[in-house]
C-alpha positions as CSV (number, residue, x, y, z in Angstrom):
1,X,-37.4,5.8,0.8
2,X,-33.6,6.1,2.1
3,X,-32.4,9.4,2.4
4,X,-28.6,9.5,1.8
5,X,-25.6,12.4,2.0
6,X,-23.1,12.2,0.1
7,X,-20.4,14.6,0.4
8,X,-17.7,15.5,-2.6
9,X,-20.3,14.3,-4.7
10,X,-19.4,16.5,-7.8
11,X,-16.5,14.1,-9.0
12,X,-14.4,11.0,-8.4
13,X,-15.6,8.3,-6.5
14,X,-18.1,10.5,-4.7
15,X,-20.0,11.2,-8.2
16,X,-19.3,7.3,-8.6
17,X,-21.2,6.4,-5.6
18,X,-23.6,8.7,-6.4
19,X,-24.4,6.9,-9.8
20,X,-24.3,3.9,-8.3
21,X,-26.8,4.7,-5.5
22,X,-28.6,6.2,-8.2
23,X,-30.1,3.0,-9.7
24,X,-32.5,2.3,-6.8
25,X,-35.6,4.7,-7.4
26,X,-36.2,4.3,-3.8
27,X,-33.0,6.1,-2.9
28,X,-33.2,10.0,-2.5
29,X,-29.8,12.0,-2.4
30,X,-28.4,15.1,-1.1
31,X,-25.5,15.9,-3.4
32,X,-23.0,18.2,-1.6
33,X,-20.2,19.6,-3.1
34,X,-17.9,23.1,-3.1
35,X,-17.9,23.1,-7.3
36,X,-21.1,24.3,-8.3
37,X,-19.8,23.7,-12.0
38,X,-18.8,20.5,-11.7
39,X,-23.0,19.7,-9.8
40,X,-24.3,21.3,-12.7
41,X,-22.8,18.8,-14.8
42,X,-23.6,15.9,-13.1
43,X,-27.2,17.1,-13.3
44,X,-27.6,17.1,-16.4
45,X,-25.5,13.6,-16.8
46,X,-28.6,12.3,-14.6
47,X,-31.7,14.6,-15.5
48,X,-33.2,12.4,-17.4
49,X,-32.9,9.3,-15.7
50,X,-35.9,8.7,-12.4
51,X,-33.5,9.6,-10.1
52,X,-35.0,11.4,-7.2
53,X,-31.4,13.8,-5.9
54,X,-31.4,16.9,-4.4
55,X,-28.0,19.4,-5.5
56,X,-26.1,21.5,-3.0
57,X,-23.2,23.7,-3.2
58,X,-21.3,23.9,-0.4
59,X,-18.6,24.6,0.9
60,X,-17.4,22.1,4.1
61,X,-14.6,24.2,5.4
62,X,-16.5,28.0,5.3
63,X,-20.4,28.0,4.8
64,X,-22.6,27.9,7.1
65,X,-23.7,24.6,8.4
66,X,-26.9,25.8,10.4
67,X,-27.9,26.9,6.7
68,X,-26.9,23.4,5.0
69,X,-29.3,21.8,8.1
70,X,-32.2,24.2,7.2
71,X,-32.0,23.5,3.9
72,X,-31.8,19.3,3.7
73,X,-35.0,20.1,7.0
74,X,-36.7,21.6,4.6
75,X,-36.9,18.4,2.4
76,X,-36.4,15.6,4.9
77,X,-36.7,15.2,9.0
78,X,-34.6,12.3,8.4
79,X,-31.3,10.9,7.3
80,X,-30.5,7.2,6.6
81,X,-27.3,7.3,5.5
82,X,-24.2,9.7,5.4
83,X,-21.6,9.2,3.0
84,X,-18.4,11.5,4.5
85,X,-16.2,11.2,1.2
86,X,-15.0,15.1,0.7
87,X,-11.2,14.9,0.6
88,X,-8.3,17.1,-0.2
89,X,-4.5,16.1,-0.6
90,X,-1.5,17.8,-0.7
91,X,1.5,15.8,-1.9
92,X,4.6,18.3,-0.3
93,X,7.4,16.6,1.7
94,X,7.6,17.3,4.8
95,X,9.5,20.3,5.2
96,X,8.0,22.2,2.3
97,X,4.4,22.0,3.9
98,X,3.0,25.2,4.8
99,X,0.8,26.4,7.0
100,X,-2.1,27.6,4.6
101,X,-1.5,23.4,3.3
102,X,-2.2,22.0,6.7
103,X,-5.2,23.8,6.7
104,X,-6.9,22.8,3.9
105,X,-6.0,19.7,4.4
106,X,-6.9,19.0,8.2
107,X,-9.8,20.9,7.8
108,X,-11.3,19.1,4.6
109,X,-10.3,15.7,6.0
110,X,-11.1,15.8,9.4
111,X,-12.5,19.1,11.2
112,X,-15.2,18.9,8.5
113,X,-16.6,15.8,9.0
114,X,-16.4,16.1,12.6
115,X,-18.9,18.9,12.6
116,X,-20.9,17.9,9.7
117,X,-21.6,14.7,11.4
118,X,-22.4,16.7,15.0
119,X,-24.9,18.9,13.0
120,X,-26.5,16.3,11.3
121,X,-27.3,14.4,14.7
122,X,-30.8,15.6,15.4
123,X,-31.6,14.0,11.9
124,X,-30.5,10.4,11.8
125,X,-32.9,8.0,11.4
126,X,-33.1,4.4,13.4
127,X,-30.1,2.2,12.8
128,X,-28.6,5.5,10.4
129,X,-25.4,4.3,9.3
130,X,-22.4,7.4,9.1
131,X,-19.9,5.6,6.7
132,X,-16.4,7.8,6.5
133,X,-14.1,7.5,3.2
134,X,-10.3,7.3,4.5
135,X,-7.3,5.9,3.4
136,X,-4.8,2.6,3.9
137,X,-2.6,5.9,3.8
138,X,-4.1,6.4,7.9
139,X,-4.0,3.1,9.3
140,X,-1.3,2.3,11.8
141,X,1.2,-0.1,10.5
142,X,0.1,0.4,6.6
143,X,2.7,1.3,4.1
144,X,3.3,5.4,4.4
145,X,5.0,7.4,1.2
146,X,6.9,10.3,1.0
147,X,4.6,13.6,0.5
148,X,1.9,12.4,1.7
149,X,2.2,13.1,5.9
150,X,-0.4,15.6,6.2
151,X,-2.9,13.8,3.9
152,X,-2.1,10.1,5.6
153,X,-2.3,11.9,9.0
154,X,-6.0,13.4,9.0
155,X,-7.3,9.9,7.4
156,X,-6.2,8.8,10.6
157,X,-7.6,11.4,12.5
158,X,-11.0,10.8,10.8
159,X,-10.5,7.0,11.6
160,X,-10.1,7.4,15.3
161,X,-13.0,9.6,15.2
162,X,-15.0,6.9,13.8
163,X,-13.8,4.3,16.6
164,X,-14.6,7.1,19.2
165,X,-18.2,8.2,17.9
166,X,-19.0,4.4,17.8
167,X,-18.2,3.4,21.7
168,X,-19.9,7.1,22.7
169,X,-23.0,6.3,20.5
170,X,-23.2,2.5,21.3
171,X,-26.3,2.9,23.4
172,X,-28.0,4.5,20.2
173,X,-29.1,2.8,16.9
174,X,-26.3,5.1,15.0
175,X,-23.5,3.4,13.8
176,X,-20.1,4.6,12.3
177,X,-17.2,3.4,10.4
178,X,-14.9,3.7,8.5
179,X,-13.6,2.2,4.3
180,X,-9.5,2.7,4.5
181,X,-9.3,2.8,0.8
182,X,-6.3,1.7,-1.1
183,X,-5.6,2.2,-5.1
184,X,-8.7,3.6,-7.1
185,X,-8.7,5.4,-10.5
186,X,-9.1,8.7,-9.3
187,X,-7.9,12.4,-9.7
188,X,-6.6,12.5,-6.5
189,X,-4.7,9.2,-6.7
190,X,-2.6,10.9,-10.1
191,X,-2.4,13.7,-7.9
192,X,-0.2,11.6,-5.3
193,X,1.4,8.7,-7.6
194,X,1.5,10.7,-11.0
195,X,1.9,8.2,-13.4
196,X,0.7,5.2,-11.5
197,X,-2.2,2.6,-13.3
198,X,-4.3,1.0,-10.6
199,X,-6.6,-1.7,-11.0
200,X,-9.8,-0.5,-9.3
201,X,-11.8,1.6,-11.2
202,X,-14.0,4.6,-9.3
203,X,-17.4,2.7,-10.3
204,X,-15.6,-0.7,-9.2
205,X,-15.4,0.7,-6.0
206,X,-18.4,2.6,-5.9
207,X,-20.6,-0.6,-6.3
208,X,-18.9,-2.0,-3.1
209,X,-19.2,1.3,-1.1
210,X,-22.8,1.7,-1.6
211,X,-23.3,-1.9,-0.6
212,X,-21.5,-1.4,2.5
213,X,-23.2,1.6,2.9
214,X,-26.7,0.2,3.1
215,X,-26.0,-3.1,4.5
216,X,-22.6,-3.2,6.9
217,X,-24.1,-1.8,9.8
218,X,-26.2,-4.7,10.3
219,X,-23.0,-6.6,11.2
220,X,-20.8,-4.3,12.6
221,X,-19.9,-0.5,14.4
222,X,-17.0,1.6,14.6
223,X,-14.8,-0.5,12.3
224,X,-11.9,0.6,10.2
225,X,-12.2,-1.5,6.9
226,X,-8.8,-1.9,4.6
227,X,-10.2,-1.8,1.3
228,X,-7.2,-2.5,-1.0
229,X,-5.5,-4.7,-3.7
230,X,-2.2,-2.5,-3.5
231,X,-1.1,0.4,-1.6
232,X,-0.3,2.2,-4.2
């Protein structure tokens, strides 16, 4: 059995993966997500399926992660595979951003994965593959848009992270990187391009993120992947 995170898992493409993941009975998940509501109803979208997932509400940027390790301990001493796909976005210019922005921002998309990931440690399995959800917004030399500076810049941060974990854990069987993706049908994608039509769909997507999720790290480590037909 493959134990697998996700984080964000209530919605979007994180509730996409989730499904998707879902279809293999030997897959168990840990569910993690700050809307309680929004779990509920994806339990009961799955309850009566022979899914084997486990539901937490959490909250990446304020609970207490010794309590989220206790918790997933209690079920599992190991982890296979952690989805980090819990994102926020602000679309502000520049000038308008404010503090209180910047901090939900940087500390969804970056400082919340960097210590999810560093409590998690003690718990990943042989060859445990830690696959981060970015953006083409946070590669250098990609296409950048108005608004979206703050968003764009902790994808970025969270990229470099993924390089930097790799070459510090490349005498380990861990590996890390990282999907850049571009266009998807999301709510956060109307929230930066309102009135924009991409061609990817969430489960589209989903279906090649779990793939690369269970398979990638046989092949490669502390890669930044561009997963995109357009930008938007």
């Amino acid at each position: 059995m493959k134990n697998i995170v996700i984080t964000g898992a209530s919605g979007g493409i994180g509730k996409a993966i989730a499904l998707e993941l879902m279809k293999d009975k030997d897959n168990r998940l840990f569910l993690i997500s700050r809307n309680n509501s929004l779990l509920k109803n994806l339990a009961k979208e799955i309850e009566s399926s022979e899914a084997k997932f486990v539901l937490i509400p959490f909250d990446l940027i304020s609970d207490d992660y010794n309590k989220l390790l206790t918790e997933i301990k209690n079920i599992t001493e190991s982890i296979d595979i952690l989805i980090n796909n819990a994102g926020a976005l602000v679309n502000k210019q520049f000038e308008n951003i404010l503090p209180e922005d910047y901090y939900y921002v940087m500390e969804t998309n970056f400082r919340a994965p960097f210590f999810f990931i560093q409590h998690l440690l003690p718990l990943f399995n042989n060859n445990a593959h830690i696959v981060n959800i970015t953006s083409m917004g946070g590669v250098q030399g990609s296409v950048k848009f108005p608004g979206l500076s703050l968003y764009s810049a902790s994808k970025g941060a969270l990229n470099i992270l993924t390089e930097c974990l790799a070459a510090e854990f490349s005498g380990k069987t861990v590996s890390f990187n990282s999907l850049a993706l571009g266009s998807v049908e999301t709510p956060m994608l109307a929230q930066a391009f309102p009135g924009y039509k991409p061609k990817v769909s969430s489960s589209s997507m989903a279906e090649y993120i779990a793939w690369f999720a269970l398979n990638a790290n046989k092949w490669m480590n502390g890669k930044i992947i561009q997963v995109a037909l357009s930008t938007p």
